[in-house]
LUMFIKE-834329 format. One record per residue: x, y, z of N, C-alpha, C in turn; residue number from 1. Coordinates in steps of 0.1 Angstrom, whole numbers, m for minus. Layout:
residues N
((X,Y,Z),(X,Y,Z),(X,Y,Z),NUM)
...
//
This chain:
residues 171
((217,6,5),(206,6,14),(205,19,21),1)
((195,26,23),(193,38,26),(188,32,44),2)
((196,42,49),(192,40,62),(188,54,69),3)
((178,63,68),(176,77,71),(160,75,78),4)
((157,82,86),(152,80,94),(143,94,90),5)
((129,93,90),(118,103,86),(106,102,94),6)
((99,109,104),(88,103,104),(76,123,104),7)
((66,121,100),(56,130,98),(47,130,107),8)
((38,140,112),(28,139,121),(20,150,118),9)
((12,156,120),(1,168,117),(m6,168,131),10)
((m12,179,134),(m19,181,144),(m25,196,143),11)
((m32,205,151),(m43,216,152),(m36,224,163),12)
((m34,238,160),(m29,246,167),(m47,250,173),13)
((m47,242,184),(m65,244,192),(m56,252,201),14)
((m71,248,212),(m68,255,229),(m59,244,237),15)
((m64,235,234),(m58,222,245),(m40,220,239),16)
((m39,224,225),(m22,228,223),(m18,239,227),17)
((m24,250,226),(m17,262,233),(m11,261,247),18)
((m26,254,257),(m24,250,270),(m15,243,271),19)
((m10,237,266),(m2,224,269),(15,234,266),20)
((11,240,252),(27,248,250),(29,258,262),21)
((20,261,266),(22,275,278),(28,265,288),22)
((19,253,296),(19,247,304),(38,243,307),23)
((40,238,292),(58,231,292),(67,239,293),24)
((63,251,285),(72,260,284),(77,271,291),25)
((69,275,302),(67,288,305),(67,286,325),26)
((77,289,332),(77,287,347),(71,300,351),27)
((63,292,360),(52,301,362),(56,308,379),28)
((58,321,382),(60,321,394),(47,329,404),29)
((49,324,413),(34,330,423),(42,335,432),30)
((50,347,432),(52,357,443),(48,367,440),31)
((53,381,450),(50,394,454),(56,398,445),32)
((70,395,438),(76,403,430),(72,406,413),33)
((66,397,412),(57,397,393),(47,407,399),34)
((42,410,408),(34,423,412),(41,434,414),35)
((56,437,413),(58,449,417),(57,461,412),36)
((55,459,392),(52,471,383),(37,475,386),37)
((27,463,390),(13,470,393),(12,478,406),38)
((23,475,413),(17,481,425),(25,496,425),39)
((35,493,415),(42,508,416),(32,518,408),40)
((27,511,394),(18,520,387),(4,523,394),41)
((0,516,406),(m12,523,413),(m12,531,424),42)
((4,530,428),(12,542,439),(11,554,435),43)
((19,551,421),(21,561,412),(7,571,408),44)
((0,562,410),(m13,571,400),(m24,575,408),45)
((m27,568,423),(m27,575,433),(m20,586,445),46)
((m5,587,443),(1,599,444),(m4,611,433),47)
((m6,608,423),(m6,617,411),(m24,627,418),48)
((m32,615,419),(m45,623,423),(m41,628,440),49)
((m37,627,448),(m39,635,459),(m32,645,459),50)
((m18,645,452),(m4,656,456),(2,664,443),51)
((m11,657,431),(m9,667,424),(m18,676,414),52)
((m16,690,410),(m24,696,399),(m29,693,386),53)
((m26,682,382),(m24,674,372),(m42,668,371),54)
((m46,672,355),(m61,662,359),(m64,648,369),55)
((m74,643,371),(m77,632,378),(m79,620,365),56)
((m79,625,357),(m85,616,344),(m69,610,343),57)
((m56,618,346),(m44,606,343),(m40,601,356),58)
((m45,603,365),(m42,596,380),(m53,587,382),59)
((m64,585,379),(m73,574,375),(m66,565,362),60)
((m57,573,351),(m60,560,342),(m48,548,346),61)
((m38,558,353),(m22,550,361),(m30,545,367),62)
((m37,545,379),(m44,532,387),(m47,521,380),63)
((m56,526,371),(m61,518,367),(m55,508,352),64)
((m39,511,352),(m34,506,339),(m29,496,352),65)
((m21,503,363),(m16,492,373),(m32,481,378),66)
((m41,485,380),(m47,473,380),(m47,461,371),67)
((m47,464,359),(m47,457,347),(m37,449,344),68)
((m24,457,348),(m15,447,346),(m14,440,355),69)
((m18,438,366),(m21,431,385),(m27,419,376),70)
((m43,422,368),(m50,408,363),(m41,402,356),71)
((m35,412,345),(m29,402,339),(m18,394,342),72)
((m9,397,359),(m1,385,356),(m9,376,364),73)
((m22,375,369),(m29,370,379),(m31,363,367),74)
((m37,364,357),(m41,353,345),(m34,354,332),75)
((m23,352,335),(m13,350,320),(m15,339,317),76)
((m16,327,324),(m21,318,309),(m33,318,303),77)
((m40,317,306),(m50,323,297),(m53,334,293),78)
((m49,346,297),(m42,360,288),(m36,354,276),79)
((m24,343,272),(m17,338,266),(m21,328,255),80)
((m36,323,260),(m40,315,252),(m47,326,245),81)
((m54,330,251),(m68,337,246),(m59,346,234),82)
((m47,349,235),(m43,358,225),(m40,349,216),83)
((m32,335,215),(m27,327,206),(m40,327,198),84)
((m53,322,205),(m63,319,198),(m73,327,188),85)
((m67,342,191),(m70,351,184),(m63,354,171),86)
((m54,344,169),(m42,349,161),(m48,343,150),87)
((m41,344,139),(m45,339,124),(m42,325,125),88)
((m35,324,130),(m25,305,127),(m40,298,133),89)
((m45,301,146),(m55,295,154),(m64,288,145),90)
((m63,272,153),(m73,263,144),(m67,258,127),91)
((m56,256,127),(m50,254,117),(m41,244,119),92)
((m42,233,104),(m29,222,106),(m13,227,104),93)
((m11,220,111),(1,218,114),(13,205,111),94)
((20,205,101),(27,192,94),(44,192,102),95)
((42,182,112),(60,183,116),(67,173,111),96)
((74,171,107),(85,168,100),(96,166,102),97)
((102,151,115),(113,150,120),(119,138,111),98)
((130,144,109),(140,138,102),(163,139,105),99)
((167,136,97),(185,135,99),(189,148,98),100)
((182,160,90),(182,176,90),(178,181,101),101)
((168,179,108),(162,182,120),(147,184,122),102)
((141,193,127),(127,191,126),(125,204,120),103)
((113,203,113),(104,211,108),(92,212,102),104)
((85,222,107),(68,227,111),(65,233,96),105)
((54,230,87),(47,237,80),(36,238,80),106)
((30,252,79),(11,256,80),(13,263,65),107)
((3,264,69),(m4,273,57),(4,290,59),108)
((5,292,74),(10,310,75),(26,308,77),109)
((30,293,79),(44,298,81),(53,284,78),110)
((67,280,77),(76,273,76),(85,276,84),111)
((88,268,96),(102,270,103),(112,255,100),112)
((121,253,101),(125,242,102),(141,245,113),113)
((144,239,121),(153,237,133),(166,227,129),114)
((174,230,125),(189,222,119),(194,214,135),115)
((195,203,137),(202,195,147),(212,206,153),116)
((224,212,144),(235,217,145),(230,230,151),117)
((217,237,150),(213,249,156),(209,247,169),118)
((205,236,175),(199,236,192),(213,232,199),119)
((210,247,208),(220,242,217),(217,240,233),120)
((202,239,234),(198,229,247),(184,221,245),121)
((183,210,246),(173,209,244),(166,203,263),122)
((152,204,269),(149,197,276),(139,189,279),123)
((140,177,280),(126,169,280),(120,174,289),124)
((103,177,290),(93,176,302),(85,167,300),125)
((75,165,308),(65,156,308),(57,151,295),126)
((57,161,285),(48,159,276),(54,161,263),127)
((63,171,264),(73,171,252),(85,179,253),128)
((91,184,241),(105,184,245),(109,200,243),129)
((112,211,247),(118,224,251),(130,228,245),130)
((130,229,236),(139,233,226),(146,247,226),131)
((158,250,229),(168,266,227),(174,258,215),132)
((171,270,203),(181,273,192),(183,282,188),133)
((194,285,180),(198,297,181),(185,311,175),134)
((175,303,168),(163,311,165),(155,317,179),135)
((154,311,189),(143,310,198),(144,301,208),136)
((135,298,209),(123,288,222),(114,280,214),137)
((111,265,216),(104,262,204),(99,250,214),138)
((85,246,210),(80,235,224),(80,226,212),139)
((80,213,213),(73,196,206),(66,194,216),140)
((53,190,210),(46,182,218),(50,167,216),141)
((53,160,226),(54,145,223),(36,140,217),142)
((30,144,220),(15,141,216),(14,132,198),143)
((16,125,196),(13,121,181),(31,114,178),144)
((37,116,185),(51,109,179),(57,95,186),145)
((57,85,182),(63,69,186),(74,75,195),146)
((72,62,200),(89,60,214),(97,61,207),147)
((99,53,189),(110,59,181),(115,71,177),148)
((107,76,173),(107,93,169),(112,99,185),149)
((102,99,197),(114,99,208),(129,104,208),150)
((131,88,207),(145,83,214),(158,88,201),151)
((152,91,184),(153,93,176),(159,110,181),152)
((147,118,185),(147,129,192),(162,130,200),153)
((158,123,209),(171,126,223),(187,123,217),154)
((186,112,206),(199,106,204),(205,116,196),155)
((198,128,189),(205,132,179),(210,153,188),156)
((205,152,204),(208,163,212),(213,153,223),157)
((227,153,225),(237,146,238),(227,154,250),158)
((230,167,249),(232,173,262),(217,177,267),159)
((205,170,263),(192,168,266),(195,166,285),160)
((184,176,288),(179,176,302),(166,167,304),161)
((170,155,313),(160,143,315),(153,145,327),162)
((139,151,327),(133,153,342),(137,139,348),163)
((142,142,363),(143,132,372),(133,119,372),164)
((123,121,370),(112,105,371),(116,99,358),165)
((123,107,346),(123,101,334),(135,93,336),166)
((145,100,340),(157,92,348),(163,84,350),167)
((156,78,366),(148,65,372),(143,59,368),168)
((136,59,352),(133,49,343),(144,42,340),169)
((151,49,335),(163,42,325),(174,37,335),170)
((172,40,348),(182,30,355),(178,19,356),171)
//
């Protein structure tokens, strides 16, 4: 009797997955300090036009690269989308593939697959699960996979990080 555990799911690299992979993945911080390369490059590039001989066309374009990078960390997730969605993969299925090997993703542009024995942290969030292996950073959406596939999930990573509310469930 074969007792091996398989299950398949498909889904669309859209906007609402990107959002959601940025969303789980990526700690977002709102300080003064993610500002400090714009403000240095618009110091910089307004010192450059008052105190120096140097055209005004490269003391304008430093300002103005430091402003740019000011928007962009003002809107990196959607900087982040907007680029995912520009990408080739964008709007394409996606076949995951969790099984006793581990999990693995096929499209049309690519094949990854993640060996159990390669993750060495994995952490649940709200919506899916945050994967370090020794490849990378790798998001699952829980979106499309049974409480089996789950618990299938957690049992086969011990040292899985349980957000706190998830926790308090299982007491």
């Amino acid at each position: 009797m074969n007792n091996s555990f398989s299950n398949t799911t498909t889904f669309v690299l859209d906007k609402a997955y990107f959002q959601e992979c940025y969303s789980e993945s990526v700690k977002i911080e709102q300080s003064f300090k993610i500002y400090v390369k714009a403000c240095v490059l618009s110091v910089f590039g307004l010192l450059i036009l008052l105190f120096s001989d140097v055209s005004a066309y490269i003391g304008w374009f430093i300002v103005v690269l430091g402003f740019l990078d000011a928007v962009s960390v003002y809107y990196q997730k959607p900087w982040w989308v907007l680029r995912q969605m520009l990408s080739k993969a964008s709007n394409s299925e996606v076949t995951l593939l969790i099984n006793e090997q581990g999990i693995a993703t096929t499209s049309f542009y690519s094949d990854n697959k993640i060996l159990w024995a390669d993750i060495s942290k994995m952490e649940q969030t709200p919506l899916g699960f945050l994967i370090v292996h020794s490849g990378g950073r790798s998001y699952v959406s829980a979106t499309g996979l049974s409480t089996e596939t789950q618990g299938f999930i957690l049992l086969h990573v011990p040292d899985c990080d349980v957000p706190p509310e998830e926790a308090k469930k299982d007491t």
